[in-house]
N, C-alpha and C positions, 0 to 999 in steps of 0.2 A: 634150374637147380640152385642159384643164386639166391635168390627171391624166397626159395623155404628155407635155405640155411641161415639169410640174413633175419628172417621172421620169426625163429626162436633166441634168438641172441637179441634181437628187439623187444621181445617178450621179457625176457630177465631182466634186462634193464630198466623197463618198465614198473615191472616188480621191487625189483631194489631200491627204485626212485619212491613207488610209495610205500614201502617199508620204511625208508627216511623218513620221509615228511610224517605219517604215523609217530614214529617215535620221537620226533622233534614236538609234534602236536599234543606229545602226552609230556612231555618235558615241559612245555609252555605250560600247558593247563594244571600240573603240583605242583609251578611256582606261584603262578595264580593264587592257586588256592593257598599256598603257605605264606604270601605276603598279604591277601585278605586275612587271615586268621590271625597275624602278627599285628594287623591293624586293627583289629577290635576287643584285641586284650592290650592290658596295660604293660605287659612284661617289659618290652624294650626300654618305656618311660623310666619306667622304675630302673634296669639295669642303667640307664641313663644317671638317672638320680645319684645312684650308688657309687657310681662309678665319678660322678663332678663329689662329694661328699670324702669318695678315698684322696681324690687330685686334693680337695682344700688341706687334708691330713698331711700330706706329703705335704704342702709347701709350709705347712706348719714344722714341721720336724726338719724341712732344709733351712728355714728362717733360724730356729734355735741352732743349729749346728755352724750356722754359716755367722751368728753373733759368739760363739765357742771360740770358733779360729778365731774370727777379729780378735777377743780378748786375748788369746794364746799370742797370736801374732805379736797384737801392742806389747804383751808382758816380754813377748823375746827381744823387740826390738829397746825395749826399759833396761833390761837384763844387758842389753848390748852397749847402748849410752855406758851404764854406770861402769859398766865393765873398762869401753875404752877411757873412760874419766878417770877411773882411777889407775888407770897406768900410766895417764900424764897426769894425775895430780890434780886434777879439775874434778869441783864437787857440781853434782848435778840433781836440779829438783825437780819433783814432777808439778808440770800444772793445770790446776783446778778447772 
């Protein structure tokens, strides 16, 4: 009695095992195929391109922004000289 109760529950198990492997097997084989197909067009290159083309952008407009402050900066720290100069009395030049 053992023996046929244990050999349907053997049975499912069996099943369910390759129900797995099946749907693993078809998991593996549409990445397959969607990394071939991504490898013989050019799209990724190009998203590539595009995307090193927006980076040199950005670092162009942090380069301007980041020469902005520095000027802002020097001109507060200018502002700040003359300022403390003239409450002692010492005249201050900028220079060249």
């Amino acid at each position: 009695m053992t023996i046929s109760f244990h050999l349907p529950v053997f049975l499912l198990q069996y099943f369910f095992g390759i129900l797995k492997v099946t749907e693993d097997l078809e998991r593996v084989k549409s990445e397959m195929e969607d990394r071939g197909s991504s490898m013989t067009d050019g799209a990724p290159l190009v998203k590539i391109k595009q995307a090193l083309i927006n980076i040199k952008k950005d670092i162009t407009q942090m380069d301007i922004r980041t020469g902005v402050l520095e000027h802002h900066l020097m001109q507060a720290r200018l502002k700040d000289k003359s300022n403390n100069a003239h409450s002692s009395g010492i005249e201050v030049g900028v220079d060249d």
